[in-house]
N, C-alpha and C positions, 0 to 999 in steps of 0.2 A: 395367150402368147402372141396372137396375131394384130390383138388391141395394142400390146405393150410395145411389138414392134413400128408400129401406125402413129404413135404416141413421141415414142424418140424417135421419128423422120431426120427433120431436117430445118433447124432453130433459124430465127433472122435476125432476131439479136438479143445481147445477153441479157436486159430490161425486161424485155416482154417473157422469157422463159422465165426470168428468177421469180416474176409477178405472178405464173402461173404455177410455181412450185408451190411460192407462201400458201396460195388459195386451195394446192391443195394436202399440203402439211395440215393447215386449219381443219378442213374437212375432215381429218385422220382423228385430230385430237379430238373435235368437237364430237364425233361418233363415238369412241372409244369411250368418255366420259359418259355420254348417253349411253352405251349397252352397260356399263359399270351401274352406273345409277338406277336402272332398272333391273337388273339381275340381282341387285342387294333387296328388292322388295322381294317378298316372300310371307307368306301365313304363315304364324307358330301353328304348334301340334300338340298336343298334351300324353305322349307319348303313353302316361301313366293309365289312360283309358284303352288301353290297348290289351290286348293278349297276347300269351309267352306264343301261341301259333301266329298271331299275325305279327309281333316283332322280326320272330326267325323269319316269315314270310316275308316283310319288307325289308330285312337285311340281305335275303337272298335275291329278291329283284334288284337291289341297291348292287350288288356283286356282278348279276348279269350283265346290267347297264355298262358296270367299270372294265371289265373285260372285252368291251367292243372297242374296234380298232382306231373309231371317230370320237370317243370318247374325249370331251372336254373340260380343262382345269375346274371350269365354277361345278361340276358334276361331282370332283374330287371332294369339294369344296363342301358340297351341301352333304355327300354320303359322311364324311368328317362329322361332321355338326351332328349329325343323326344320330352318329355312333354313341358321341358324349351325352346328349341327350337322353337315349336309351340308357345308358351305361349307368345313369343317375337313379333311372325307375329301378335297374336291376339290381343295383345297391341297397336298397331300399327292401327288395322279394328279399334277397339275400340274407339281411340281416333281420327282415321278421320271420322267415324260416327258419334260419337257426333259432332264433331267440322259442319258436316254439318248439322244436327238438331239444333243445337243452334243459328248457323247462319239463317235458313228460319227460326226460330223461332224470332231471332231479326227481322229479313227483315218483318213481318209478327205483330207485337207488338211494335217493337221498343225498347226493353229490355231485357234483361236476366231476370227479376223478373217471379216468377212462374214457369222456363222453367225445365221442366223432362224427362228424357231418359233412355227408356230402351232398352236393347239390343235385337237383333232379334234372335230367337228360335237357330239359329243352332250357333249364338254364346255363348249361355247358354251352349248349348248339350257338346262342345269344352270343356267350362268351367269346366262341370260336369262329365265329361270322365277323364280331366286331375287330377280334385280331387279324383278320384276311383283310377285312376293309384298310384298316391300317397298313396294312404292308403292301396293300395296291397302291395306296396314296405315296406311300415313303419312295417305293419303287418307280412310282410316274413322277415325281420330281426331281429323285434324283437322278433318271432320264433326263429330263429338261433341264438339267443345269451341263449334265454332260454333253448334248444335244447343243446348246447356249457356246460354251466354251469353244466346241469344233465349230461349230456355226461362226464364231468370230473370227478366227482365224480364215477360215472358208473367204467371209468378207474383205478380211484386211487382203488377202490375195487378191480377190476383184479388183479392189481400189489400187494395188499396186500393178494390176494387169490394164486398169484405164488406164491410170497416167504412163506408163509404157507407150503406149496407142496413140496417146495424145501428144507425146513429146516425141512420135515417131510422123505425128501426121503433121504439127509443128514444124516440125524438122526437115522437113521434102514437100519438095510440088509432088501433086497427087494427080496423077490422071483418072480417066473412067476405069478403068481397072484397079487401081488402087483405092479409089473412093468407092467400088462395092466390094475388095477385102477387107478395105479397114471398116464398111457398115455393115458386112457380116461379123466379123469380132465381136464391134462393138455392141450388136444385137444378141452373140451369144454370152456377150458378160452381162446382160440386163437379164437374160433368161435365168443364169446360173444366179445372178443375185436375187430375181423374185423367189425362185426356188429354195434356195438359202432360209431356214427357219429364222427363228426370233434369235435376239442375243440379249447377254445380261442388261439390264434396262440404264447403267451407267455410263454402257459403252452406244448405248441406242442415238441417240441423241447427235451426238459427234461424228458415227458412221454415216447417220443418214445424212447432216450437214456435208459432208464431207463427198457422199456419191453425191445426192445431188450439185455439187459447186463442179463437179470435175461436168458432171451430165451437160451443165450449163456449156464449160468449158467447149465442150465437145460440139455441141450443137451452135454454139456461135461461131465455130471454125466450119461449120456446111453451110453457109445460108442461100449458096447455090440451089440447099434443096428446099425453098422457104414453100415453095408451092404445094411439095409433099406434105409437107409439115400442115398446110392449111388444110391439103385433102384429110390428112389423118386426126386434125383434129374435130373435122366434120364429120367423119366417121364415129369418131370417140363420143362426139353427139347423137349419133344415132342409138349407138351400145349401152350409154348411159338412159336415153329417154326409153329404152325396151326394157332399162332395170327398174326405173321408175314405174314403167304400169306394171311390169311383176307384183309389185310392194304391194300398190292400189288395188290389183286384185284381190289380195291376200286380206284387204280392210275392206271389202268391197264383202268377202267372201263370211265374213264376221256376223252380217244378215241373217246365215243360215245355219252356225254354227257357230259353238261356242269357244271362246279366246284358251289356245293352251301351250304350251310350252313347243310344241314340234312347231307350230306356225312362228312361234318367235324366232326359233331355230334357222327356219327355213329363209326370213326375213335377214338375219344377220349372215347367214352365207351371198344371199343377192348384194348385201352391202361390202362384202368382202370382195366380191369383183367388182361392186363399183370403185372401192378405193386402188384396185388396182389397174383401171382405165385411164388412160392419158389424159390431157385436160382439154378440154373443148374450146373454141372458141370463145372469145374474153369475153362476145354481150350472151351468149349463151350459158358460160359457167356458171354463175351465181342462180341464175333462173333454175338450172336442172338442180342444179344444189338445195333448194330452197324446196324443190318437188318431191324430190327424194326424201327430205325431211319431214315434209308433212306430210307423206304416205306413212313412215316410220313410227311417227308420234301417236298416226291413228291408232296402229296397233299396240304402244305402249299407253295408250292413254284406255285402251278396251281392258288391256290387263289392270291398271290402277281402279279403273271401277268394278271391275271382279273383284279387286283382294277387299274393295269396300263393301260390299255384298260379304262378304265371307267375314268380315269383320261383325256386322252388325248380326250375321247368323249365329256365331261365335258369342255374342253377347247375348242374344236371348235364350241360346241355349243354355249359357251360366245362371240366366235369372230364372229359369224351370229348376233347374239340378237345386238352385239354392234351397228354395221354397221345397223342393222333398227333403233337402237337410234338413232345415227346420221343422218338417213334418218328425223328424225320426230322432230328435232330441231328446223330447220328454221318454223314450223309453231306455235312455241311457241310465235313469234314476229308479224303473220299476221293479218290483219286487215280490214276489208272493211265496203261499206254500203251498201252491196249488199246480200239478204239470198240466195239468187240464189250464190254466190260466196263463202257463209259460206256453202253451204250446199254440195258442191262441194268440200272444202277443208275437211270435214266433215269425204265425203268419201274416200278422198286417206287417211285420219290418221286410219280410221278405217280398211283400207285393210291393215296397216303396224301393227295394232292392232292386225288382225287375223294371220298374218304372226307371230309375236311373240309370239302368242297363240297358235301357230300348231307348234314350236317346243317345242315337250314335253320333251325333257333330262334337266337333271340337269347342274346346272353349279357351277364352284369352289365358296365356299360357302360365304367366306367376298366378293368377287370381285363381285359372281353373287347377292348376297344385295344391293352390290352400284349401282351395273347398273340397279337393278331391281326399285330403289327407282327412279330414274335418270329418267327411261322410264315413270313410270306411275305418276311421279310428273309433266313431261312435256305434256301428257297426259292430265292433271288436268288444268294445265296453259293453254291449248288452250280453252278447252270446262267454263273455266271459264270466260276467253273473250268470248265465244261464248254466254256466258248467258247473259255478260251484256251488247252484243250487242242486244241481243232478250229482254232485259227485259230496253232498252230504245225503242224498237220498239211499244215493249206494253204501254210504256207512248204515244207514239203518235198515238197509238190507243185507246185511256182513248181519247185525245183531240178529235179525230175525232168523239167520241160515242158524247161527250159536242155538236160539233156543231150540227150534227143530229139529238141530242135534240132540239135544237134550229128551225131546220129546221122541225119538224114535230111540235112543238109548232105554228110555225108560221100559216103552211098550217093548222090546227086546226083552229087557230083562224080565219082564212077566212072563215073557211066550216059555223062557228058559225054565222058569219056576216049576212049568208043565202042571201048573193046578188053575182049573178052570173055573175058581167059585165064583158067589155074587160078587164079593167083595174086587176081585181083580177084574172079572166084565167090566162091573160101575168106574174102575181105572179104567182100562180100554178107555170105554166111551167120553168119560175126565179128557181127557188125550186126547180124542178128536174134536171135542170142543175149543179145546186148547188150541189144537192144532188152526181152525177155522176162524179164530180172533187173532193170530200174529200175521204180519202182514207179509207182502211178498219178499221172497229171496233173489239174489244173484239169479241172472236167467240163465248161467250156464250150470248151475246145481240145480233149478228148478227142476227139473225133471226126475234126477237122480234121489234127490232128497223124499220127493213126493212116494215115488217107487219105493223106496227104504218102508218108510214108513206106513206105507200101505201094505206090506207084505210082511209087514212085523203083527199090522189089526189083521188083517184076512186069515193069517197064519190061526192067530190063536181064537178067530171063532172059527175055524175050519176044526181047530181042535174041539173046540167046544162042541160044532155039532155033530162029531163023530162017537161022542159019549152020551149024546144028550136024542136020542130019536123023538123023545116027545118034540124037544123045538125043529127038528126037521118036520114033525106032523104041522107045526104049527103053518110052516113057511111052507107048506102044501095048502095049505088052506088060505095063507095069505092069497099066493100064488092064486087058487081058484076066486077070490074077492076081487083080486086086480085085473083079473081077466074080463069075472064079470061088468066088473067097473067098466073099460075097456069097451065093449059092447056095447052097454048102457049109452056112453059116449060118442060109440060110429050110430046109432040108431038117432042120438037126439042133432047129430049130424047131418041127418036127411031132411030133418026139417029147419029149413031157414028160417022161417016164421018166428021159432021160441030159440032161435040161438042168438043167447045173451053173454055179454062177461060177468053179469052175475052168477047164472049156471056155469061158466065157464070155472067162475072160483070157486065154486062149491064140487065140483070135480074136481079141482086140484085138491083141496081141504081132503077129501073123502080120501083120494090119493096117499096124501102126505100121514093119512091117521093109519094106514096098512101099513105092517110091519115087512120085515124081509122073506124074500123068497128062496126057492132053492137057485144056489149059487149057478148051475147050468141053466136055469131058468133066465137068470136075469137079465142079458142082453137081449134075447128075446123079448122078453115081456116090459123092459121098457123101450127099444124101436119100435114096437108094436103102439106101444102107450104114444108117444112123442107124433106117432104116424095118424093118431088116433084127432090127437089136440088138432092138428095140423091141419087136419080135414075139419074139424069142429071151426076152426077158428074162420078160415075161410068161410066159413056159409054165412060169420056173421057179416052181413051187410054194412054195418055203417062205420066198420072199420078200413083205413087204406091198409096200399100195399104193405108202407112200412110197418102201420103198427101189429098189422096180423103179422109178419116177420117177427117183431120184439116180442109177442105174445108168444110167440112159439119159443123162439130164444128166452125165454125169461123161464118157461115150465123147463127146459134142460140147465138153468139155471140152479132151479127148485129142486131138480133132481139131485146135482150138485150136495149144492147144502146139506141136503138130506143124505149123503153118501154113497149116491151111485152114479153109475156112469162118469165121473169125472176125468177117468183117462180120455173117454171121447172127447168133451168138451176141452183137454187140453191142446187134444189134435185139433181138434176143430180151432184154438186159439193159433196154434200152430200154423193153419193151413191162412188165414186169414192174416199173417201176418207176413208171412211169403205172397200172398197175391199184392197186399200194400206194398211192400216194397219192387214187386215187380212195377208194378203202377206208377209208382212214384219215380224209377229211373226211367218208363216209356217217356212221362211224359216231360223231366227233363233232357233226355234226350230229340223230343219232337219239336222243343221250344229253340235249343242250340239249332238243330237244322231252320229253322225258320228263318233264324237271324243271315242266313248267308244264300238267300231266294235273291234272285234279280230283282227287279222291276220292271217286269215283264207278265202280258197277258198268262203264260203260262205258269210262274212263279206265283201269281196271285190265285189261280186253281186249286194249287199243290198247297201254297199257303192256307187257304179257306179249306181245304181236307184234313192239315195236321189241327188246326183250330178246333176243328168238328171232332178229332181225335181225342185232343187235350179235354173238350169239355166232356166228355161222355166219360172219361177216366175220371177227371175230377168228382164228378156226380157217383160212379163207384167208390173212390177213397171215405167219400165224406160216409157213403153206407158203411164199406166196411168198417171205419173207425166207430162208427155206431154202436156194431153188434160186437167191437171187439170191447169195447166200456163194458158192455153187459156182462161179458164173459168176465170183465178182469174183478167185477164188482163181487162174482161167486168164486174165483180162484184162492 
């Protein structure tokens, strides 16, 4: 305020003021045009690489920003732009969500009738962020138009309160007393008009024409105070050349840090009090003009070669993405009958998954669209053959549950007959051969089914040897063979020397030719047996860890087959199938935390630990999917 009143002193004539007005109207516009011209650069975003947490996350920064008090138009401007941009990726989740709810909801009913879809929480939040954005923006302009309108009126009062002033100063000799009331007025209509916001930009033009012509007016009627005028416009030299190195610092400061938006910021308010400093001295103004300019460029010229860095990073990050599209092509067309072969091609799509997932830059924004749609539609075409190679699998596991009904229907109906001759044993046993050549069921009857069916055979040799004592002699006698067996086997145990897999299979042979034991017997005497292997297999030496593992697993396989113990081994298929999946959500889980570590000595710590995590889980999965093949091979 004290610049502006130093500024309108005291004119010498109306030539030299109107010359200093042009020069600095010029200055106004030639600025304005520059912060326009640089505020319009900006890097695209490819919004679609983003997640539904980090959209709501950058909608709600985008909200904090808009709700501060200094909050500026281009701010409204750019949260706008962000909004529609988003709004397009969510268009997008939207309609391939539903399209897959609609679909298992056909696969599921057979119809669209009835079917409703509602979207999931974080894309409501998306939704309800974008609408707040909006009605910030609607509500700050429509502020500023009402802001605009008073604001003119505000002006057109000034200008009629100058020429009052001036057609009163006109109009009478003025002494020293009157010439410091009419230069306090006059200095409080220059406050109230700086202060006076923006107005509609049609009326801009003609108002400012019009104060400054009366300004002129005004100060060619002092020129008494031509001396002030000269002090204050030397002063305005000083105020302007301390705005000038502000600037210069700030490009100065660029050295040590890197170009970002708060320094631009900071730059265009230093310029907003240069433009409203009075004009300096004529050989002076164009010089300070000229300085101020090219402190200002420095830093608009640091942001243009930043957004060129960000450009050329943007492109080589498109030309990596591309080349894993192209990698993940050819298995849009694969095909097999093997899940062992799907589940394998499974994994290389998803390691070219994570590889395009782990480059977080942006890419140029229509090209990185097309190849973003390109990637994860071919993505969609594999796992969608994948589904309905699994979900003709499940049809032939529906048939397999039908005959198994069929087969425990049968053995039922014998147990009924309550006659236990050869003729209905030799069924039984028909039956469980039966049973051991169809393939697997439904995994939530697997269990159910197996149960049925085992408890329809147990039943009627339970019957059987409740009439039959000779065959309970027998399965005493088995019983003492297996045992001795058993022993045979911890003794050839001790010596590492002769422990071969050839003894090893002639123990199981010898095994497998003994008949059944007594039914109290037989968890014992085969954990006994299995404990027995276990220890044999280990002493052989030139076997690893894994394969004496599979060795041991393959004899409870054997057992299997041979019809016993199976419940176990189903638990045991059971428990290894909970530790996989426990596994496999750790170690998704440890890979999501990776991605959001600083770059920071400590974040590299913590990252190199979940790493160390991940690979030592990995190394378990690949085991247990091992021994779970073995298992599913005797199931």
């Amino acid at each position: 305020m004290i610049a502006q009143e130093q500024n309108e002193g005291v004119e010498s004539n109306e030539q030299e003021d109107l010359t200093n007005k042009t020069i600095d109207t010029l200055e106004i516009d030639l600025n304005n045009d520059l912060t326009e011209e640089h505020e319009e650069e900006a890097p695209d975003v490819d919004y679609s690489q983003l997640s539904k947490e980090q959209l709501i996350k950058l909608l709600e920064n985008d909200l904090e920003a808009l709700r501060k008090d200094d909050v500026k138009p281009a701010l409204f401007k750019k949260a706008d732009a962000v909004v529609r941009e988003i709004r397009a990726v969510v268009d997008q989740w939207k309609q391939r969500d539903r399209e897959t709810a609609l679909k298992a909801f056909i696969q599921d009913t057979g119809g669209e009738e009835g079917f409703e879809f509602k979207y999931d929480a974080e894309i409501q939040k998306i939704d309800a962020l974008g609408r707040e954005v909006r009605g910030l923006k609607n509500g700050y302009y429509q502020k500023q138009e009402k802001d605009k309108e008073k604001n003119f009126t505000v002006k057109t009062n000034l200008l009629q309160r100058l020429r009052l002033l001036l057609e009163a100063e006109e109009g009478r000799e003025t002494d020293a007393s009157g010439l410091k009331s009419s230069w306090e007025e006059f200095k409080k209509i220059q406050d109230e008009w700086k202060n006076a916001g923006n107005i509609a930009s049609p009326h801009n033009g003609t108002l400012w024409a019009t104060y400054n012509a009366l300004i002129d007016r005004y100060f060619s009627n002092r020129n008494i105070y031509f001396e002030l005028k000269e002090l204050d416009r030397r002063r305005n030299a000083d105020l302007k050349a301390e705005l000038c190195e502000k600037v210069e610092e700030l490009g100065k400061s660029l050295a040590s840090r890197p170009m970002t938006r708060e320094i631009l910021n900071e730059a265009n308010h230093i310029f907003e009090d240069y433009k409203h400093i009075g004009p300096a001295p004529k050989e002076d103004q164009e010089k300070l003009w000229q300085r101020f300019k090219l402190a200002l460029d420095v830093l608009y010229d640091a942001q243009r070669g930043q957004f060129a860095e960000q450009k050329k990073s943007m492109q080589e990050n498109y030309e990596q993405k591309l080349k894993i599209y192209e990698e993940i092509v050819p298995f849009t067309s694969f095909n097999s009958g093997s899940i062992k072969e799907w589940n394998a091609k499974t994994k290389e799509i998803m390691a070219f998954q994570d590889q395009w997932v782990a480059l977080k830059g942006i890419m140029p924004r229509e090209e990185g669209k097309d190849l973003s749609k390109k990637f994860w539609g071919a993505l969609k075409t594999f796992f969608n053959n994948k589904g309905e190679f699994f979900r003709q699998l499940e049809s032939k596991r529906e048939q397999n549950l039908e005959l198994k009904n069929q087969l425990c229907a049968e053995a039922e109906a014998i147990l009924e007959s309550g006659e236990d001759n050869p003729s209905n044993t030799q069924k039984i046993i028909e039956l469980q051969k039966k049973w051991k050549g169809i393939g697997q069921v439904p995994e939530k009857f697997k269990d159910t089914i197996y149960d049925r069916f085992k408890q329809a055979c147990d039943a009627y040799f339970d019957q059987k040897r409740s009439k039959n004592k000779e065959v309970e002699k027998e399965f005493e006698d088995n019983l003492r063979k297996k045992t001795d067996l058993i022993e045979r086997i911890e003794l050839a145990a001790k010596d590492k020397d002769e422990s071969t897999l050839n003894l090893l299979s002639a123990f199981k042979s010898e095994w497998s030719s003994i008949g059944f034991v007594p039914k109290k017997d037989m968890q014992a005497i085969q954990k006994r047996y299995i404990a027995a292997i276990n220890t044999y297999v280990s002493a052989i030496g030139q076997l690893s860890s894994k394969e004496k593992e599979a060795a041991v697993l393959e004899s409870e396989v054997e057992l299997v087959r041979d019809g016993e113990n199976s419940r176990g081994l189903y638990r045991k298929e059971s428990d290894i199938r909970r530790k996989l999946t426990q596994l496999e959500n750790d170690i998704a889980l440890w890979q999501n935390n990776i991605e959001f570590f600083a770059k920071s000595k400590t974040s590299d710590r913590l990252k190199a630990e979940f790493d160390r995590k991940i690979n030592n889980a990995l190394a378990q999965v690949e085991d247990l999917k091992h021994q779970l093949a073995i298992i599913q091979e005797a199931i």
